[in-house]
ZAVEX-7029 format. One line per field, with one value per residue (C-alpha): residue number from 1; residue in one letter; x, y, z. Coordinates in nm, 2 decimals, decimal comma, always signed. Layout:
N
i	c(NUM ...) .
aa	c(a ...) .
x	c(X ...) .
y	c(Y ...) .
z	c(Z ...) .
***
This chain:
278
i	c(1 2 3 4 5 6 7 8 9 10 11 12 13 14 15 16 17 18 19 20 21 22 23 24 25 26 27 28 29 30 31 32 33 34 35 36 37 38 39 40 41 42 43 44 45 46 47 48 49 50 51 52 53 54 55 56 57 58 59 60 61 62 63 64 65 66 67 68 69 70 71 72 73 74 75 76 77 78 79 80 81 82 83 84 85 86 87 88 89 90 91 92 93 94 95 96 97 98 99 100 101 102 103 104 105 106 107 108 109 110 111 112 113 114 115 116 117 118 119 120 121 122 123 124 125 126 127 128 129 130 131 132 133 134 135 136 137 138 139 140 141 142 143 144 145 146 147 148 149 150 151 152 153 154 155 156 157 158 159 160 161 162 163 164 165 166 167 168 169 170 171 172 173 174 175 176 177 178 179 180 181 182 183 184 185 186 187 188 189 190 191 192 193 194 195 196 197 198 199 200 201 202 203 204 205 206 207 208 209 210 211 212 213 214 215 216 217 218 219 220 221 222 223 224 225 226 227 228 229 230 231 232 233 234 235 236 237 238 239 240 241 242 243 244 245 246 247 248 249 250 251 252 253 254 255 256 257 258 259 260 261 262 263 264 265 266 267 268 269 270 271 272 273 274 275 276 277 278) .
aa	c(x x x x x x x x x x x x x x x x x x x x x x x x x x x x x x x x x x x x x x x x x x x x x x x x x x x x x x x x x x x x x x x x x x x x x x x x x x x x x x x x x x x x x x x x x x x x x x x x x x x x x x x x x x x x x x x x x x x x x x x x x x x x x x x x x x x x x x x x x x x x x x x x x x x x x x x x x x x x x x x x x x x x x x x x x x x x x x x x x x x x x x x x x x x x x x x x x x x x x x x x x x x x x x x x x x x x x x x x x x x x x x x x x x x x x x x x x x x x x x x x x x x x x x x x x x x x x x x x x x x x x x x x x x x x x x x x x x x x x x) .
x	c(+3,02 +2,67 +2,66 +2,43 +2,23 +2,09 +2,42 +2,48 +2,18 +2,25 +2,58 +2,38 +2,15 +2,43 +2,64 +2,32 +2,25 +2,63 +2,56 +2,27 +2,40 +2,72 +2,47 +2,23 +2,51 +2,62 +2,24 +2,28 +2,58 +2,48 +2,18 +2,29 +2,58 +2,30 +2,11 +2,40 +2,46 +2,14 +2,11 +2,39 +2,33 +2,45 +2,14 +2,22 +2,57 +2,36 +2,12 +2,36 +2,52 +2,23 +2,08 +2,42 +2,41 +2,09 +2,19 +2,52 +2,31 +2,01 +2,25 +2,45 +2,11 +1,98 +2,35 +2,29 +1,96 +2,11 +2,29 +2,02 +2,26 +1,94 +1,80 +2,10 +2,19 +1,81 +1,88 +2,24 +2,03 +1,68 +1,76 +2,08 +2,11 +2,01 +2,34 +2,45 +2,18 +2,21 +2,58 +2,50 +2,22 +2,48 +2,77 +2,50 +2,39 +2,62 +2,60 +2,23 +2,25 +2,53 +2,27 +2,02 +2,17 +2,28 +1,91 +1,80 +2,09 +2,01 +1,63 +1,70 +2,00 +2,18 +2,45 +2,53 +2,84 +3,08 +2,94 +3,16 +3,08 +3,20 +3,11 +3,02 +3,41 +3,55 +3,64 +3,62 +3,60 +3,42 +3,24 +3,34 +3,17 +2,93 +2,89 +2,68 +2,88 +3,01 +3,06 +3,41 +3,55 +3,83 +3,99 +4,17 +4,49 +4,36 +4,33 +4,05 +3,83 +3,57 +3,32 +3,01 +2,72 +2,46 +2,75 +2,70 +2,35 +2,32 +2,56 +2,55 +2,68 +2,76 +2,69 +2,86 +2,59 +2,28 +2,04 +2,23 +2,43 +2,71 +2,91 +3,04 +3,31 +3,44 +3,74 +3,85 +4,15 +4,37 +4,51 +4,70 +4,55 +4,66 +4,61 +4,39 +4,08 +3,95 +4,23 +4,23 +3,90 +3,95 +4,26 +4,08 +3,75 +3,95 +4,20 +3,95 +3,76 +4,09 +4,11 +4,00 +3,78 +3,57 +3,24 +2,98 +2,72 +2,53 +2,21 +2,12 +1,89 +2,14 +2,19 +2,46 +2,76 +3,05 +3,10 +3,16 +3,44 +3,30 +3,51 +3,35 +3,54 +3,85 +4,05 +4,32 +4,57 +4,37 +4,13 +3,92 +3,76 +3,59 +3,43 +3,26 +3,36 +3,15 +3,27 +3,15 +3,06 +3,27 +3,59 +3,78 +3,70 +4,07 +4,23 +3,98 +4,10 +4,42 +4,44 +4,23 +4,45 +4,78 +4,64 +4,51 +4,86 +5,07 +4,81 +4,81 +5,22 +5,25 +5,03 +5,20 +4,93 +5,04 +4,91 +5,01 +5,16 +4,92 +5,11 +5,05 +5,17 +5,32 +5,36 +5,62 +5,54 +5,85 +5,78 +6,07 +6,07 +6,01 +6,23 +6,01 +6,24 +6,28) .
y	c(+22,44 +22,28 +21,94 +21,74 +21,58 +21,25 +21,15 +21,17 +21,02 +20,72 +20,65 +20,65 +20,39 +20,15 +20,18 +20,09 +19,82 +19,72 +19,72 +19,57 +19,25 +19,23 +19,21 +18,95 +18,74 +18,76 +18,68 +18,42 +18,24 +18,25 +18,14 +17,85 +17,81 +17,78 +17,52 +17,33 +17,29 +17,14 +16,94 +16,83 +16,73 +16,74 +17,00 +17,26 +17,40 +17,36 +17,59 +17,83 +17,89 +17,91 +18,19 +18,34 +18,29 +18,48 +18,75 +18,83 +18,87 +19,03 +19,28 +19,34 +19,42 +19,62 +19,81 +19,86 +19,98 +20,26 +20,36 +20,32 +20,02 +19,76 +19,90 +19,80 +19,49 +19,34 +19,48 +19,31 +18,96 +19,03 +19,25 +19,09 +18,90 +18,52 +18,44 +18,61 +18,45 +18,08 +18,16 +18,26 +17,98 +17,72 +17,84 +17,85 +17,44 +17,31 +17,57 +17,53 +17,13 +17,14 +17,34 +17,12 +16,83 +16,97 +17,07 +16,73 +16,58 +16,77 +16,72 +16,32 +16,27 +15,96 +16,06 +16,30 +16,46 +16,16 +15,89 +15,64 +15,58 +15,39 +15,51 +15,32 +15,44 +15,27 +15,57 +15,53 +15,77 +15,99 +16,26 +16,59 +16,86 +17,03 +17,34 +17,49 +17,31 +17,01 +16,75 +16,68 +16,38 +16,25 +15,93 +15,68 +15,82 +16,16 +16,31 +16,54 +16,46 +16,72 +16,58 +16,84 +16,78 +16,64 +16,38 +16,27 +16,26 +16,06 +15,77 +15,44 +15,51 +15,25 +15,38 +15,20 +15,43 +15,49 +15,47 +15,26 +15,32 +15,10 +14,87 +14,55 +14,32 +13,95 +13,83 +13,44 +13,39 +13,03 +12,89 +12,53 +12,21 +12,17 +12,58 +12,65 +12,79 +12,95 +13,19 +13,24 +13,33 +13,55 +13,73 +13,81 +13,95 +14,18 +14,30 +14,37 +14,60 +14,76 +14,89 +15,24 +15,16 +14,88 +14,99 +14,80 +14,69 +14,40 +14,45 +14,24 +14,27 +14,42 +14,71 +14,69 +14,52 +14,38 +14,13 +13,73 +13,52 +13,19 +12,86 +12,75 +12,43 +12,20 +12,26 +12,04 +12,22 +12,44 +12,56 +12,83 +13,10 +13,35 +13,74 +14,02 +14,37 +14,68 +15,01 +15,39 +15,40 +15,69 +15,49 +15,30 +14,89 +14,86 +15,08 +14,80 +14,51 +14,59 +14,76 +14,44 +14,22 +14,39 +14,40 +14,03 +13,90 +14,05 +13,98 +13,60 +13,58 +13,80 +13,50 +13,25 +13,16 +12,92 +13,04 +12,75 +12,72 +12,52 +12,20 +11,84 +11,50 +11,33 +10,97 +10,84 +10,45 +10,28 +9,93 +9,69 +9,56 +9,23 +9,09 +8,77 +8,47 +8,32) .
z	c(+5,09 +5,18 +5,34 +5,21 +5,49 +5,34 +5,28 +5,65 +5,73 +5,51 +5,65 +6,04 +5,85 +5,74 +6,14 +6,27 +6,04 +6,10 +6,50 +6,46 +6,26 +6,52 +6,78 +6,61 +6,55 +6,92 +7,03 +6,80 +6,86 +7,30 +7,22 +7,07 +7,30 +7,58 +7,38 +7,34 +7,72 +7,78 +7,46 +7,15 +6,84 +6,46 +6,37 +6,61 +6,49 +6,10 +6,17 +6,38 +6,06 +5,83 +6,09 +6,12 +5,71 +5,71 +5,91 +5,74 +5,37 +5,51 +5,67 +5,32 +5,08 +5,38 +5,42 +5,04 +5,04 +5,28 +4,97 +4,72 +4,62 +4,59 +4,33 +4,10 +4,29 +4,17 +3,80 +3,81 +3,90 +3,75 +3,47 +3,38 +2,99 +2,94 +2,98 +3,28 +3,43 +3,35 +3,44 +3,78 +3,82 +3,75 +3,94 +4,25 +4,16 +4,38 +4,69 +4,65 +4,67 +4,96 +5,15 +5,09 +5,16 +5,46 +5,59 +5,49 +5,68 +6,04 +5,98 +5,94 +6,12 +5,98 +6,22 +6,49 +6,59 +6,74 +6,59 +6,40 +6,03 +5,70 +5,39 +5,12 +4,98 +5,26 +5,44 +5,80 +6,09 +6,35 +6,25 +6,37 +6,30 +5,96 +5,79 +5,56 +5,25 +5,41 +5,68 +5,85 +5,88 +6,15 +6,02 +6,19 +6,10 +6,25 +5,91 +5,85 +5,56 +5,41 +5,22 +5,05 +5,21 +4,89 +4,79 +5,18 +5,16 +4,85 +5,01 +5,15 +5,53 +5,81 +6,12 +6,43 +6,66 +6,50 +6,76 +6,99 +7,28 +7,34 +7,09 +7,17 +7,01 +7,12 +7,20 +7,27 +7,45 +7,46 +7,76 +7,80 +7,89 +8,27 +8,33 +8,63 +8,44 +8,71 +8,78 +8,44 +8,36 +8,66 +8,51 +8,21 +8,38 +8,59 +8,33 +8,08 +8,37 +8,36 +8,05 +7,98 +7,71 +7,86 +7,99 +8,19 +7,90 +7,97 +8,12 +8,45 +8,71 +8,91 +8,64 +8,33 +8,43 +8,23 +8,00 +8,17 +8,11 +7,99 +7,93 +7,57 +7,45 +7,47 +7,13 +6,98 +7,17 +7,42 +7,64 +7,50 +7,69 +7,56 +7,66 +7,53 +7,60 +7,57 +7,50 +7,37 +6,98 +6,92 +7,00 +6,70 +6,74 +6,65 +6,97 +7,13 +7,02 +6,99 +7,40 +7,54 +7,36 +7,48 +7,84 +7,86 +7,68 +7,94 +8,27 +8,15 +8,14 +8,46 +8,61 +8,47 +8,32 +7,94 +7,59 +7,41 +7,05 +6,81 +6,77 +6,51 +6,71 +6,40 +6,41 +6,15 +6,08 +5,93 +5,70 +5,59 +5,23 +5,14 +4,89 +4,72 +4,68 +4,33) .
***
């Protein structure tokens, strides 16, 4: 029984083309992994994937080729009916546009990887991470929306941290006439440095610091003092609001320190009747 040798050859052709691809796709994700540590950003694990994308179907028609398989693959595609063809070229519309999108997404960069959007559908969240096809989503409720990449790039987005670094909110706070203010507005200052997600944000000669505590205006039924507090864009406003609020509530009592009730003086004004005489 003779052996035919080309077979064998072509078989060595396809294993090295095998170890070949395994080893560009190792070069290719440390390479990136190293790029990463130095520098992040949205557009980096994109084009990961498209190289690793590249890689993976180069290797195939090459593997193929080893088997004098390319020849029919680019009759299957080239030589194929009218309909085959407009079958295949619709069925690719949408990869081809999620791709797209994509590219034109990492090139611009509306958003990178931890900011905090809202999209024009009212879904709100951080984004996590994108692929080829689409971008992932982490909403407030830690549920993982996917969304295709050319529906992404052809919305209306709100971003919380485009091109800035911190994001502020501000909170007023109500204490009763008589209160000492002082202590108050002291309270406040230091339980809002406290909190894990305040950050030092307002620029001074000294260097960012934190927010003030400033004593704004006598109200019908309190004092008002009022602060701003900066924190990180990725976190949520409303673990904020809702952790400074806690924080100060509790610090104010512990102090014994009033937050008065809203309250109407009402004066009742009782008038006899006069009875007219005949």
């Amino acid at each position: 029984m003779k052996f035919d040798k080309s077979i064998l050859i072509q078989m060595a052709v396809v294993v090295g083309i095998v170890a070949l691809m395994w080893v560009l796709m190792r070069v290719n994700r440390i390479l990136f992994r190293e790029i990463r540590k130095k520098q992040e950003g949205l557009h980096l694990l994109f084009f990961e994937r498209i190289n690793k994308s590249v890689i993976l179907i180069g290797g195939t028609i090459l593997a193929l080729s080893g088997f004098g398989g390319l020849g029919s693959v680019w009759k299957t595609f080239l030589g194929g009916t009218a309909i085959i063809s407009a079958v295949l070229a619709f069925a690719a519309q949408d990869v081809i546009k999620d791709v797209l999108g994509g590219l034109m997404i990492s090139i611009y960069k509306p958003f990178e990887i931890g900011n905090r959007v809202e999209l024009e559908n009212g879904t709100t969240g951080i984004i996590q991470d994108i692929t080829m096809r689409h971008v992932v989503i982490v909403t407030l409720e830690n549920q993982r929306v996917i969304i295709p990449n050319s529906k992404l790039n052809a919305m209306i987005i709100r971003n919380y941290s485009y091109h800035t670094t911190n994001r502020s909110a501000q909170f007023s706070f109500h204490i009763a006439y008589g209160s000492d203010v002082e202590k108050a507005m002291n309270v406040i200052r230091q339980t809002v440095k406290a909190s894990p997600y305040s950050i030092p944000g307002r620029n001074t000669k000294n260097g960012k610091e934190y927010g003030d505590v400033y004593f704004l205006a006598y109200e019908d039924s309190s004092l008002k003092l009022v602060t701003t507090v900066y924190y990180k864009p990725a976190i949520a406003s409303e673990a904020v609001i809702s952790d400074i609020n806690l924080r100060v509530y509790h610090a104010l009592h512990e102090n014994g320190i009033e937050i008065p009730f809203p309250y109407i003086n009402v004066v009742q004004k009782n008038t006899g009747n006069k009875e007219e005489s005949q």
